[in-house]
N, CA, C and O atoms as a GROMACS GRO file, in nm:
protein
  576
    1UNK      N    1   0.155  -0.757  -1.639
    1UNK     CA    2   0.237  -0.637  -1.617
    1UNK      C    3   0.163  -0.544  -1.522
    1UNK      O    4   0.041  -0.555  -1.507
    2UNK      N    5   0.212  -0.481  -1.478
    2UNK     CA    6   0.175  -0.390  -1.325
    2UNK      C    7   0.221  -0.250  -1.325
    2UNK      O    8   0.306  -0.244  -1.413
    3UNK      N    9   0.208  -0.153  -1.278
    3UNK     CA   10   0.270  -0.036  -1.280
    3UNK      C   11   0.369  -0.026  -1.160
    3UNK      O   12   0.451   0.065  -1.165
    4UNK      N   13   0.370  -0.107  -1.054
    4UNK     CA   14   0.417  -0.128  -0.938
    4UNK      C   15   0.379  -0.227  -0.880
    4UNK      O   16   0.262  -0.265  -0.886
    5UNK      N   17   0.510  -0.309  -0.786
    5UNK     CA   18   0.499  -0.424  -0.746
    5UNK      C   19   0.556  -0.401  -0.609
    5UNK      O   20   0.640  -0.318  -0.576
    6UNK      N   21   0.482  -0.508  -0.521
    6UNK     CA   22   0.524  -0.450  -0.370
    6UNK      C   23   0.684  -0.466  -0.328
    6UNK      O   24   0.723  -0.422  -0.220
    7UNK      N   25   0.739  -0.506  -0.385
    7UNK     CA   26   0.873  -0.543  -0.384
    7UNK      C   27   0.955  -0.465  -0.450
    7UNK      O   28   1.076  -0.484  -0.458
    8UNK      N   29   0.890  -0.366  -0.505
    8UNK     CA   30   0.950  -0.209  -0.507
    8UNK      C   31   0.940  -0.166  -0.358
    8UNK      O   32   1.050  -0.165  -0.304
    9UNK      N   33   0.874  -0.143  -0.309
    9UNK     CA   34   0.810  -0.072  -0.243
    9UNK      C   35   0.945  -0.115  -0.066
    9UNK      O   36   0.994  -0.223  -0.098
   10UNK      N   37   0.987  -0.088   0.032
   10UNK     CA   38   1.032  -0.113   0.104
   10UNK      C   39   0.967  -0.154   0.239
   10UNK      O   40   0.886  -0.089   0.305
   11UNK      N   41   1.018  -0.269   0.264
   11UNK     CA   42   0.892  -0.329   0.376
   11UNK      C   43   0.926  -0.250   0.481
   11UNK      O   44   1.038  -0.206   0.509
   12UNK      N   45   0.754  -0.223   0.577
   12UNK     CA   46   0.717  -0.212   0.670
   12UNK      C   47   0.725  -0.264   0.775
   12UNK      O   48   0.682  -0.379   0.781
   13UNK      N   49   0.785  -0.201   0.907
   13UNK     CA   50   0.768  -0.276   1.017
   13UNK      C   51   0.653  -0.262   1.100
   13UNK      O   52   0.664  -0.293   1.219
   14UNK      N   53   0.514  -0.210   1.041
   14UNK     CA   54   0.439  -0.230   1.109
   14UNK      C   55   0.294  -0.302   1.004
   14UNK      O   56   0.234  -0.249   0.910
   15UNK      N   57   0.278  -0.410   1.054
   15UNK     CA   58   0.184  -0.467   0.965
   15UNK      C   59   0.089  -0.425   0.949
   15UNK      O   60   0.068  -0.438   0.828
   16UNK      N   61  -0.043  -0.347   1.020
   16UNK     CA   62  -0.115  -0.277   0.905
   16UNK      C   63  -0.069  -0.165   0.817
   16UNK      O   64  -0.149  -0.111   0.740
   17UNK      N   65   0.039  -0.131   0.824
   17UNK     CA   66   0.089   0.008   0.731
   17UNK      C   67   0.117  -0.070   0.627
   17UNK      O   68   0.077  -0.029   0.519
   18UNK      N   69   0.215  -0.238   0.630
   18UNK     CA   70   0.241  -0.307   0.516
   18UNK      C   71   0.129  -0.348   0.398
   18UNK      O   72   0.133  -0.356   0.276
   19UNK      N   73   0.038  -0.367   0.490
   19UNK     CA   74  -0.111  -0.477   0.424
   19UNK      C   75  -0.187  -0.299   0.341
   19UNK      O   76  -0.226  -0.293   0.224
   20UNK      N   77  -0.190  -0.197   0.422
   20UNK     CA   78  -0.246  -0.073   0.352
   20UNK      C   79  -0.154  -0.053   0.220
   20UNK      O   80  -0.228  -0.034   0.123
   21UNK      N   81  -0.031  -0.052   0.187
   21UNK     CA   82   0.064  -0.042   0.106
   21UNK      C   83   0.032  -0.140   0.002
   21UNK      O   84  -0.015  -0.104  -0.106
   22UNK      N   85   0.061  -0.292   0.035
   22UNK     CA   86   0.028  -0.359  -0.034
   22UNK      C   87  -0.139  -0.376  -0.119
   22UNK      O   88  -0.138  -0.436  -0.227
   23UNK      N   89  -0.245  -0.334  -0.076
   23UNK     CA   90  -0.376  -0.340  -0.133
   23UNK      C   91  -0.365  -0.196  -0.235
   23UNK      O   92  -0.386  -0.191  -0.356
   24UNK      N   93  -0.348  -0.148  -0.195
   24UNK     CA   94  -0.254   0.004  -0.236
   24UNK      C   95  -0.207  -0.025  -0.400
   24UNK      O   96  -0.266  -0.001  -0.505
   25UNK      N   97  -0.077  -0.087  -0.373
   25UNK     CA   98  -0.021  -0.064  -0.486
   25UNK      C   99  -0.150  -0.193  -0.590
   25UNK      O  100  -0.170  -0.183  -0.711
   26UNK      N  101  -0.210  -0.292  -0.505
   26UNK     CA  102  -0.301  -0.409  -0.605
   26UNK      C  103  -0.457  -0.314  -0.689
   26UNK      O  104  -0.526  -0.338  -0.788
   27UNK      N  105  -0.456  -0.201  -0.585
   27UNK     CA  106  -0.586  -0.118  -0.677
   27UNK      C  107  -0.492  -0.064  -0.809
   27UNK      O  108  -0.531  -0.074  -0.925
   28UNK      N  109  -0.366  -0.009  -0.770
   28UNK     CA  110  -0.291   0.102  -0.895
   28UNK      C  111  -0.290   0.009  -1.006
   28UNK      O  112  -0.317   0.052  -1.118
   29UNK      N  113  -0.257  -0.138  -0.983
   29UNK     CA  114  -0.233  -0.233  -1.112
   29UNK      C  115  -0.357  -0.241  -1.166
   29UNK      O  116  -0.373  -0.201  -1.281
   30UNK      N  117  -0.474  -0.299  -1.082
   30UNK     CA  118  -0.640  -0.305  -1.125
   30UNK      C  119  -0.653  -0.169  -1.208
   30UNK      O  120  -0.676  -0.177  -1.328
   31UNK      N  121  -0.637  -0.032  -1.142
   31UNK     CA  122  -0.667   0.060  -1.261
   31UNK      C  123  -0.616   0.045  -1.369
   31UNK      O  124  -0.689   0.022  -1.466
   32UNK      N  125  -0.495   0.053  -1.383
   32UNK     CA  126  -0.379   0.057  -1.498
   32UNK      C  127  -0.439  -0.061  -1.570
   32UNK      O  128  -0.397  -0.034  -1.683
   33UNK      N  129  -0.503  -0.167  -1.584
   33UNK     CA  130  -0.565  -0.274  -1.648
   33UNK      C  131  -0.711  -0.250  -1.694
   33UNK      O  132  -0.774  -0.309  -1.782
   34UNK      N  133  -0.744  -0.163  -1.624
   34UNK     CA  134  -0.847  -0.136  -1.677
   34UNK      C  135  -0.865  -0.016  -1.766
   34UNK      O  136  -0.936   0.004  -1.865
   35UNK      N  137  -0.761   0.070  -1.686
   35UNK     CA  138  -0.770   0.190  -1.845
   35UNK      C  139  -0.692   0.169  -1.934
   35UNK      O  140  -0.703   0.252  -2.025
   36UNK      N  141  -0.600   0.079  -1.954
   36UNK     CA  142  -0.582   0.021  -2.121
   36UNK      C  143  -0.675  -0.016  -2.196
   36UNK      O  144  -0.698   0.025  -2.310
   37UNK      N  145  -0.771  -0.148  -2.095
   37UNK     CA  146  -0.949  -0.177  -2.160
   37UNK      C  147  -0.982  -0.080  -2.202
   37UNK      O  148  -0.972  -0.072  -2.324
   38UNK      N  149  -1.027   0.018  -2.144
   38UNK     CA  150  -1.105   0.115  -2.154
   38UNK      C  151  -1.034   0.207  -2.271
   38UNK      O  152  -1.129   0.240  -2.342
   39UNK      N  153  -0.942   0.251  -2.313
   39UNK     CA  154  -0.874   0.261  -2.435
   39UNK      C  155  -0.898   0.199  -2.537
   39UNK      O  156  -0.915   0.243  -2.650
   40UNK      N  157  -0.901   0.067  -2.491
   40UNK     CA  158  -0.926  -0.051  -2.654
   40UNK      C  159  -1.066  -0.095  -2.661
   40UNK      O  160  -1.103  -0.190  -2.730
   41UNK      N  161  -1.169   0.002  -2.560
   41UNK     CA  162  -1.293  -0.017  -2.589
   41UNK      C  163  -1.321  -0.166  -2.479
   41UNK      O  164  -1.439  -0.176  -2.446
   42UNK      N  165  -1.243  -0.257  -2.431
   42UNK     CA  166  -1.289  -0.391  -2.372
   42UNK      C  167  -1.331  -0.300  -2.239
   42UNK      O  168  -1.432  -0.370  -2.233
   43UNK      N  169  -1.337  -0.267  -2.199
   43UNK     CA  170  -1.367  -0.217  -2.014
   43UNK      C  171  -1.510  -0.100  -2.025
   43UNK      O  172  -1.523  -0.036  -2.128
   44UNK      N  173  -1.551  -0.093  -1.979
   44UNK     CA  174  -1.644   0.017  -1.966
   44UNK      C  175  -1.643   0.094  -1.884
   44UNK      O  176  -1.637   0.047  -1.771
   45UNK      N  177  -1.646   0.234  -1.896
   45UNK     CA  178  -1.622   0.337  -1.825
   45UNK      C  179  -1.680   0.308  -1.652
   45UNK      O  180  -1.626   0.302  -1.541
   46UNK      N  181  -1.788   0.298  -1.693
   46UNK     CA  182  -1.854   0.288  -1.517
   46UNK      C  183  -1.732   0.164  -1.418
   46UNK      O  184  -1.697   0.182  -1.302
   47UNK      N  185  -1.702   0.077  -1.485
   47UNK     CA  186  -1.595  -0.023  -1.427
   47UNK      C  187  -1.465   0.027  -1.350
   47UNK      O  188  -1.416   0.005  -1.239
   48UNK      N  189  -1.425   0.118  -1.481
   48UNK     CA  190  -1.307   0.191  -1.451
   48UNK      C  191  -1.311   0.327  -1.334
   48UNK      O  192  -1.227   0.381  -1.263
   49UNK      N  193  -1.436   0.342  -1.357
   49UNK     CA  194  -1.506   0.505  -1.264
   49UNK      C  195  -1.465   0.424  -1.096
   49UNK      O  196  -1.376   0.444  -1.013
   50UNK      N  197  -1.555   0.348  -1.102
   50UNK     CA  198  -1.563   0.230  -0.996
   50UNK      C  199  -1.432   0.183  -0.903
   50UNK      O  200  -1.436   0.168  -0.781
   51UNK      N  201  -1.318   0.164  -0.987
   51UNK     CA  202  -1.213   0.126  -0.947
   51UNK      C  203  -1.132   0.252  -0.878
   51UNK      O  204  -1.079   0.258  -0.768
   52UNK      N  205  -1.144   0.368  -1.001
   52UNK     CA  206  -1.108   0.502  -0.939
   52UNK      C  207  -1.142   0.536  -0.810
   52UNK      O  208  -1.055   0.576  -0.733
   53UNK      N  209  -1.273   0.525  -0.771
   53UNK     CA  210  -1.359   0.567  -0.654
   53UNK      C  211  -1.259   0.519  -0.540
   53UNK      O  212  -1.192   0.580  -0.456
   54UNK      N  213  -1.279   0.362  -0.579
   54UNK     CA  214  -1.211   0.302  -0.497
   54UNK      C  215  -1.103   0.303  -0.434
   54UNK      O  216  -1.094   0.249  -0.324
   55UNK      N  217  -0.972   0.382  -0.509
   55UNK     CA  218  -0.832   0.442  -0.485
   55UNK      C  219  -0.833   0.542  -0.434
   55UNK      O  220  -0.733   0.570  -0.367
   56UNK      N  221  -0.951   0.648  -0.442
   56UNK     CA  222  -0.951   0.769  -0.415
   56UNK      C  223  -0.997   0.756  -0.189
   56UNK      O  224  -0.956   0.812  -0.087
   57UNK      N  225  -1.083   0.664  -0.219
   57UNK     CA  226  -1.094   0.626  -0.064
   57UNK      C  227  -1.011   0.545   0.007
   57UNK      O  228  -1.017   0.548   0.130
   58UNK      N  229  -0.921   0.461  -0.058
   58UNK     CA  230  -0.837   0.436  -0.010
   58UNK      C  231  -0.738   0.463   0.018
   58UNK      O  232  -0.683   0.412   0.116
   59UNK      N  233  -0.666   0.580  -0.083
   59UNK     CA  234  -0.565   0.672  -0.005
   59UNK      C  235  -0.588   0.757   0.114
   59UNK      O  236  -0.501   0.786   0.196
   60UNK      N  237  -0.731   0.800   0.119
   60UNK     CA  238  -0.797   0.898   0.247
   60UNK      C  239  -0.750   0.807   0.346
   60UNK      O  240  -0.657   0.826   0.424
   61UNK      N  241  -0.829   0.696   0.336
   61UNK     CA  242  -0.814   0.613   0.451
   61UNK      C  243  -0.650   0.559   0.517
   61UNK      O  244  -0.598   0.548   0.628
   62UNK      N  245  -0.609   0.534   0.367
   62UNK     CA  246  -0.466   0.509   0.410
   62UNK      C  247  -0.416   0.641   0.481
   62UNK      O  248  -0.365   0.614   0.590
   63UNK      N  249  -0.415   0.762   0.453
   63UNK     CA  250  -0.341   0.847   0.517
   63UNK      C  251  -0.357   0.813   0.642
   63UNK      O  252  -0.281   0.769   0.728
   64UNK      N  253  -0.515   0.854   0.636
   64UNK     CA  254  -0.590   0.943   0.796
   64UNK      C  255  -0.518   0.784   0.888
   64UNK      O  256  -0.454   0.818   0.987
   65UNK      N  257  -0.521   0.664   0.871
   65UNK     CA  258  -0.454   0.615   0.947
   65UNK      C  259  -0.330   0.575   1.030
   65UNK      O  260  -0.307   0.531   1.142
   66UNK      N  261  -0.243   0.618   0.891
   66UNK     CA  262  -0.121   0.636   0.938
   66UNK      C  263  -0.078   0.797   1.033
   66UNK      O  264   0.030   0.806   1.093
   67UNK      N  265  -0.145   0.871   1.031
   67UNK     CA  266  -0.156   1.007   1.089
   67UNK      C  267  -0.197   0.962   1.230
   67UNK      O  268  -0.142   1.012   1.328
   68UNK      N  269  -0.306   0.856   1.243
   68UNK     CA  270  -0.388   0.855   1.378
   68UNK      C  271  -0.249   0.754   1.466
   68UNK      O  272  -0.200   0.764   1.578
   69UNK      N  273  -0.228   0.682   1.374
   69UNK     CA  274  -0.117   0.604   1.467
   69UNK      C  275   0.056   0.668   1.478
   69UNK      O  276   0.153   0.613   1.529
   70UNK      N  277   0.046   0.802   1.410
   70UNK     CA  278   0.139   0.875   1.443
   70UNK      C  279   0.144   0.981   1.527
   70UNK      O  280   0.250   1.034   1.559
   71UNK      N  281   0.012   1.027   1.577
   71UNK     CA  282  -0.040   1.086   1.684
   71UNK      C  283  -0.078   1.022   1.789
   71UNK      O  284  -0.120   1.100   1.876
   72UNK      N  285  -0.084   0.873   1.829
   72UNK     CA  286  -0.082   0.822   1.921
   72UNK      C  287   0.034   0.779   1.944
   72UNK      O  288   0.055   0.768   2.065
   73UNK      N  289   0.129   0.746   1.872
   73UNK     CA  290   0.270   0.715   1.920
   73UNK      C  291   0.331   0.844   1.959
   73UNK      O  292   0.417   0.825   2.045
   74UNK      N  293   0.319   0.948   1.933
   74UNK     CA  294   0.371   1.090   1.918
   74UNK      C  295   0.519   1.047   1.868
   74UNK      O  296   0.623   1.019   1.928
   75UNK      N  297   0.481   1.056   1.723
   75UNK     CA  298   0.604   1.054   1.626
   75UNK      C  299   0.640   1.223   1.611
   75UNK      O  300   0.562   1.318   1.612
   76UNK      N  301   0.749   1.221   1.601
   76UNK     CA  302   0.825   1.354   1.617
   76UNK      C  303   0.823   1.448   1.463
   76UNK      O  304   0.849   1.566   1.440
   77UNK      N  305   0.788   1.356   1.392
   77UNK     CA  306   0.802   1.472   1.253
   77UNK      C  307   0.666   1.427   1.201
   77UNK      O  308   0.631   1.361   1.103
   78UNK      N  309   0.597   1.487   1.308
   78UNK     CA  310   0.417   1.413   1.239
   78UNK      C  311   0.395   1.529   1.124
   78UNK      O  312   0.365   1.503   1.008
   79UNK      N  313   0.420   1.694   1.188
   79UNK     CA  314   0.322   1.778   1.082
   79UNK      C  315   0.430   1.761   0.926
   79UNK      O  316   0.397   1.788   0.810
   80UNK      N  317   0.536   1.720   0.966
   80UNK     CA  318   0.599   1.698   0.787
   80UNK      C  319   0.570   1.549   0.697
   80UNK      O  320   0.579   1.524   0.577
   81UNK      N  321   0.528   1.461   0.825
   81UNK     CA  322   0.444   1.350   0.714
   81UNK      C  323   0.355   1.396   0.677
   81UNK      O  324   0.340   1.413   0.556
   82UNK      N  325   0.246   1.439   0.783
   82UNK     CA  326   0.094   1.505   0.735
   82UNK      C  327   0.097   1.630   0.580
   82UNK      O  328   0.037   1.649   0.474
   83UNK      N  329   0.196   1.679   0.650
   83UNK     CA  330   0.215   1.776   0.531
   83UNK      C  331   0.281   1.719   0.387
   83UNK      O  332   0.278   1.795   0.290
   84UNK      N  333   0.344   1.580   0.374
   84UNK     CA  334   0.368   1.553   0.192
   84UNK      C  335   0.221   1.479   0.205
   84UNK      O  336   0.201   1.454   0.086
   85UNK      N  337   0.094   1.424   0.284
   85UNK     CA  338   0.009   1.365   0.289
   85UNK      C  339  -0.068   1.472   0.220
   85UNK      O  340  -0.104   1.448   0.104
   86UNK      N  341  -0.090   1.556   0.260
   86UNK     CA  342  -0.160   1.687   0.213
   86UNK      C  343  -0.137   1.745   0.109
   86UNK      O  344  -0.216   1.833   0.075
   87UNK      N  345  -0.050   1.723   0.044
   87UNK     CA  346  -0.019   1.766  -0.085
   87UNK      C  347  -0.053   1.667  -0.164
   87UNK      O  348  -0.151   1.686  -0.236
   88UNK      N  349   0.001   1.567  -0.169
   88UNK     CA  350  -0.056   1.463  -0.236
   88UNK      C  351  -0.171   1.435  -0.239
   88UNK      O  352  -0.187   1.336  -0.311
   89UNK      N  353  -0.297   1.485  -0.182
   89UNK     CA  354  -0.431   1.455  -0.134
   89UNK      C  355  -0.483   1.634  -0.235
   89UNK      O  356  -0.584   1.639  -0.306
   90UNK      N  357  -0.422   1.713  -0.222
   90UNK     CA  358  -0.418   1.830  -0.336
   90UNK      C  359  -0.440   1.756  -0.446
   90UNK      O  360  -0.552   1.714  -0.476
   91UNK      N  361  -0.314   1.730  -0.524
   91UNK     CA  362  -0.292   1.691  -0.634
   91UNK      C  363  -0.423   1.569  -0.669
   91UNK      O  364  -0.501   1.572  -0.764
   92UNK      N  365  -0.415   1.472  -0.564
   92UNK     CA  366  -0.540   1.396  -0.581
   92UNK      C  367  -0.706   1.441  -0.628
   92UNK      O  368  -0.792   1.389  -0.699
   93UNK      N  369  -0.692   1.590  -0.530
   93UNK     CA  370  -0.818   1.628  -0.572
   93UNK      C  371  -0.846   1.699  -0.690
   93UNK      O  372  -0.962   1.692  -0.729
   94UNK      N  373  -0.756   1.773  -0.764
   94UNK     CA  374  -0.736   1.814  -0.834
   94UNK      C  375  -0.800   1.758  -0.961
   94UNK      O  376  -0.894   1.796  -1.029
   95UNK      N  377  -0.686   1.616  -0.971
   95UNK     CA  378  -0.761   1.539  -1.093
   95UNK      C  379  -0.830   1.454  -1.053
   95UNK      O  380  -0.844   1.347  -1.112
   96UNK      N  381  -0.916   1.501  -0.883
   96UNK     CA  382  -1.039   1.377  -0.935
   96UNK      C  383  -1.159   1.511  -0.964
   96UNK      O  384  -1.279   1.493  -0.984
   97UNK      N  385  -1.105   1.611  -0.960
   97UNK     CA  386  -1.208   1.708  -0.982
   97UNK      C  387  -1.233   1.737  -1.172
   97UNK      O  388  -1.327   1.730  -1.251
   98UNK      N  389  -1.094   1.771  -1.178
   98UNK     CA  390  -1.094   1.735  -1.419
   98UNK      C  391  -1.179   1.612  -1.425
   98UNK      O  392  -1.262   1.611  -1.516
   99UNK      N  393  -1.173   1.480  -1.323
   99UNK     CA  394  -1.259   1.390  -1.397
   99UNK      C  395  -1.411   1.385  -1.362
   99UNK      O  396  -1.502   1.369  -1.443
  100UNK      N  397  -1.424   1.401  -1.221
  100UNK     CA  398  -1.578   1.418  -1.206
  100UNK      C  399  -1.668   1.550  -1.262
  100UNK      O  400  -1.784   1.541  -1.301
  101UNK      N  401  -1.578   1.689  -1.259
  101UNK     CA  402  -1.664   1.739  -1.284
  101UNK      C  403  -1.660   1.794  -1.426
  101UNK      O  404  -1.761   1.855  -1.460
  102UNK      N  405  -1.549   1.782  -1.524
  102UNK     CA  406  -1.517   1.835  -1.625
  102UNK      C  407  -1.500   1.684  -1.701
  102UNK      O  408  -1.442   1.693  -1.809
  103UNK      N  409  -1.530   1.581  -1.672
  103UNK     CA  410  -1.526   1.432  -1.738
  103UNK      C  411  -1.398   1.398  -1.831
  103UNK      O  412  -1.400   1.317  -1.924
  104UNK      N  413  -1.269   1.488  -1.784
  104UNK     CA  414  -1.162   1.444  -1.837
  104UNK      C  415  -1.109   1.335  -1.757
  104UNK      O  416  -1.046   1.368  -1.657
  105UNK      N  417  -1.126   1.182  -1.785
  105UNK     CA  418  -1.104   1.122  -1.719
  105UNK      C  419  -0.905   1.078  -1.708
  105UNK      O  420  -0.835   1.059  -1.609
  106UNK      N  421  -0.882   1.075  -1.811
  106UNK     CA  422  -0.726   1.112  -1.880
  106UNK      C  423  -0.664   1.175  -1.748
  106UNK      O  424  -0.564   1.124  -1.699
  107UNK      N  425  -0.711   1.258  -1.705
  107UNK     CA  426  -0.626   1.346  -1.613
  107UNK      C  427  -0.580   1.246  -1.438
  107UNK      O  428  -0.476   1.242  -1.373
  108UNK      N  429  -0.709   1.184  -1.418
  108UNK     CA  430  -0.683   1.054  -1.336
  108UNK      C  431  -0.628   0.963  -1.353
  108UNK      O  432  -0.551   0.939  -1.260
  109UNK      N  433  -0.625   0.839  -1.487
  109UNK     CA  434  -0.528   0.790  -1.513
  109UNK      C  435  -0.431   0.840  -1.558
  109UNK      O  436  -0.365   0.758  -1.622
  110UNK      N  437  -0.378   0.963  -1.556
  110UNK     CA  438  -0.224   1.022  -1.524
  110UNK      C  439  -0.158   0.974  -1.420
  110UNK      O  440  -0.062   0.900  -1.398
  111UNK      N  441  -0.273   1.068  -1.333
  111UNK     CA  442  -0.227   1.064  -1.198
  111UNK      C  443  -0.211   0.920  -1.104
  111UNK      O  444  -0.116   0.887  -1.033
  112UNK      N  445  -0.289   0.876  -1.121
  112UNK     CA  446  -0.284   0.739  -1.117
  112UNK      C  447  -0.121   0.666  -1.148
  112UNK      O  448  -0.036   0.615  -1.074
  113UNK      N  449  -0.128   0.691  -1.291
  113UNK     CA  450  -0.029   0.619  -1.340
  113UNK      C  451   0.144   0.662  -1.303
  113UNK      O  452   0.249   0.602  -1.326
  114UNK      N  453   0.116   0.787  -1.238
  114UNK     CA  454   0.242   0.845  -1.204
  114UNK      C  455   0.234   0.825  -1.033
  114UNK      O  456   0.291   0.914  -0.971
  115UNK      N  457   0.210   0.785  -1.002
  115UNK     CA  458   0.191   0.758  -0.781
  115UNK      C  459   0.271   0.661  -0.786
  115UNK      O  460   0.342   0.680  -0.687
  116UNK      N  461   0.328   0.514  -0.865
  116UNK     CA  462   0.408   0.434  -0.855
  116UNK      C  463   0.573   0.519  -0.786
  116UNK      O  464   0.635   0.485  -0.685
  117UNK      N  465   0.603   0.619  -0.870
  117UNK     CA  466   0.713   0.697  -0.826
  117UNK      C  467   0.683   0.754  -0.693
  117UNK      O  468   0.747   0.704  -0.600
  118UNK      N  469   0.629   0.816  -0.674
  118UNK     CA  470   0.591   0.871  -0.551
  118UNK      C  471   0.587   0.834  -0.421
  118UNK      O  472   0.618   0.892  -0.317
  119UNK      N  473   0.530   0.699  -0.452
  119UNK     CA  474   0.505   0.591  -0.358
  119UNK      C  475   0.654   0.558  -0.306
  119UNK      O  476   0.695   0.577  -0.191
  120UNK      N  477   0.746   0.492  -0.438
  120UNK     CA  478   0.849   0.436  -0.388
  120UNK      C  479   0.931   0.527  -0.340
  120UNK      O  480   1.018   0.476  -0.269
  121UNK      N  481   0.941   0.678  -0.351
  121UNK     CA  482   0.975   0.793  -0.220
  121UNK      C  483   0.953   0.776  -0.139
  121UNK      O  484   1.033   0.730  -0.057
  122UNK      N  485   0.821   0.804  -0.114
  122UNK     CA  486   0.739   0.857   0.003
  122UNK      C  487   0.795   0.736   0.090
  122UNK      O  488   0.854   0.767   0.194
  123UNK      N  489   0.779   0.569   0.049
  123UNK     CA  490   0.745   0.529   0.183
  123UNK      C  491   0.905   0.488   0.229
  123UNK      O  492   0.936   0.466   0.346
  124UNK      N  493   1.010   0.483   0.102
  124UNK     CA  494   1.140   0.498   0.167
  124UNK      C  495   1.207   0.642   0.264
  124UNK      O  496   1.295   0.627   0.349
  125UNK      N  497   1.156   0.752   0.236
  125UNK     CA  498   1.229   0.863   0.301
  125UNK      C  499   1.106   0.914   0.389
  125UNK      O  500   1.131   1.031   0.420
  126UNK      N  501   0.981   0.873   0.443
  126UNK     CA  502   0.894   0.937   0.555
  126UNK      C  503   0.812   0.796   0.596
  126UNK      O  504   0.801   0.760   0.714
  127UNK      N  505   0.765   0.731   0.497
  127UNK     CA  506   0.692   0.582   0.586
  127UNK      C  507   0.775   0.480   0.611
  127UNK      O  508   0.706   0.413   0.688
  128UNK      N  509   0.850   0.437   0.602
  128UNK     CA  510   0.972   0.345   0.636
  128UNK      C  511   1.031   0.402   0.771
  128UNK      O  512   1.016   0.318   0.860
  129UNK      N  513   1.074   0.479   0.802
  129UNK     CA  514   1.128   0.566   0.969
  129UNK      C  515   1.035   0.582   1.023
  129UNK      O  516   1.050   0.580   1.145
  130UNK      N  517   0.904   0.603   0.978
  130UNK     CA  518   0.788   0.645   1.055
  130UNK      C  519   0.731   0.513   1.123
  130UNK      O  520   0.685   0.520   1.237
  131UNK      N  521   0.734   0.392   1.052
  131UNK     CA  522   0.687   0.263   1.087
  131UNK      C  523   0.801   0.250   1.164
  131UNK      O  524   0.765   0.251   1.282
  132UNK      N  525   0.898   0.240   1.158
  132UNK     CA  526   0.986   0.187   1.271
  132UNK      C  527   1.014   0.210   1.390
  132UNK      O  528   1.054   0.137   1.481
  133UNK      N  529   0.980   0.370   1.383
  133UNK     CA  530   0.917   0.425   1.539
  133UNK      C  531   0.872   0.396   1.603
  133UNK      O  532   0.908   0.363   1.716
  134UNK      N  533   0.714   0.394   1.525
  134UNK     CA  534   0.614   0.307   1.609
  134UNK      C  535   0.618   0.176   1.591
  134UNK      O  536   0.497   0.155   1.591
  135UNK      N  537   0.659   0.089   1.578
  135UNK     CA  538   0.699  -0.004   1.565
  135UNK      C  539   0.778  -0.043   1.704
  135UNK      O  540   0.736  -0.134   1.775
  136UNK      N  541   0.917   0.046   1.747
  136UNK     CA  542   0.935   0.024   1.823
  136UNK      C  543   0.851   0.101   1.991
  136UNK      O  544   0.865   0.072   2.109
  137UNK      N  545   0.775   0.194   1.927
  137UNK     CA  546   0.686   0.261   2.092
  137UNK      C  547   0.583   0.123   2.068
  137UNK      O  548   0.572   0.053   2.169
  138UNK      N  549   0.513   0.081   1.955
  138UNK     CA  550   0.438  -0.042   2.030
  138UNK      C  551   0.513  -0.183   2.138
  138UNK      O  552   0.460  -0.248   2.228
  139UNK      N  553   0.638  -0.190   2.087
  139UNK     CA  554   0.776  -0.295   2.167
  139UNK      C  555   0.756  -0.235   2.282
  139UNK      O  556   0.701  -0.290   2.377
  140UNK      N  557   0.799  -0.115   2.281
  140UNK     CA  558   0.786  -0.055   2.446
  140UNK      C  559   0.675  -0.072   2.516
  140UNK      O  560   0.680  -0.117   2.630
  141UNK      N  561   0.559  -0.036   2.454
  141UNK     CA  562   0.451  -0.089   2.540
  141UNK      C  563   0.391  -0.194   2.562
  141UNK      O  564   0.331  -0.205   2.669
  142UNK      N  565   0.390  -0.250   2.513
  142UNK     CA  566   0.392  -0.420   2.532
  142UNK      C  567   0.498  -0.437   2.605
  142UNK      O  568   0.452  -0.542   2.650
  143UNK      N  569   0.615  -0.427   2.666
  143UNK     CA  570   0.678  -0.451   2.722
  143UNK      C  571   0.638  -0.434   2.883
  143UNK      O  572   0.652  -0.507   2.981
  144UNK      N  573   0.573  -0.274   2.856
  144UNK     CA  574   0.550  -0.222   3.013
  144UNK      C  575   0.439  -0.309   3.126
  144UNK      O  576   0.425  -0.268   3.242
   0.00000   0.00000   0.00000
């Protein structure tokens, strides 16, 4: 069982935005498996810390890239992707701050556990049009 499966998720027409999506939603399941362990005592915290880390740099990264290839295509509604990117990167910090610095770790696998919804927004109503853009300015240039 999974919290999200990529086949929720609406495909991409640009393949690294798909492959970022897809590793994406394979860390959210890895957490969600591990903080049940970690509930029933089988997982150990540092495991689960570990995996967190790991999501937390990978959404950075996922953004900041989809931003860089939306500023080189000059996509037309860049500062309103950047801007639900930025909020969501709020909220991110938020509870990775209850867990690192106040060791409520609870507050991350929340958050965690609630991005499945978000996701399947976000990439139907701003990353789905946004990939197809560039998608088609890379057609164009390759063409030229």
């Amino acid at each position: 069982m999974g919290l999200i499966y990529a086949e929720q998720v609406e495909y991409m027409s640009v393949d690294q935005m798909q492959k970022t999506h897809e590793d994406e939603i394979k860390i959210i399941n890895e957490i969600e498996k591990l903080a049940v362990g970690y509930e029933r005592g089988t997982t150990e915290q540092s495991e689960l810390e570990n995996k967190l880390d790991e999501y937390i740099e990978h959404v950075k990264a996922h953004f900041a890239n989809e931003e860089r290839l939306m500023q080189e295509y000059h996509f037309p509604s860049y500062e309103m992707h950047k801007l639900a990117h930025d909020m969501f990167l709020m909220d991110l910090q938020y509870a990775t701050k209850q867990w690192k610095e106040f060791g409520d770790i609870k507050k991350m696998i929340n958050f965690v556990a609630k991005t499945p919804e978000w996701i399947v927004m976000h990439v139907k109503s701003v990353d789905a049009p946004t990939a197809d853009y560039i998608a088609r300015k890379m057609e164009q240039q390759n063409e030229a």
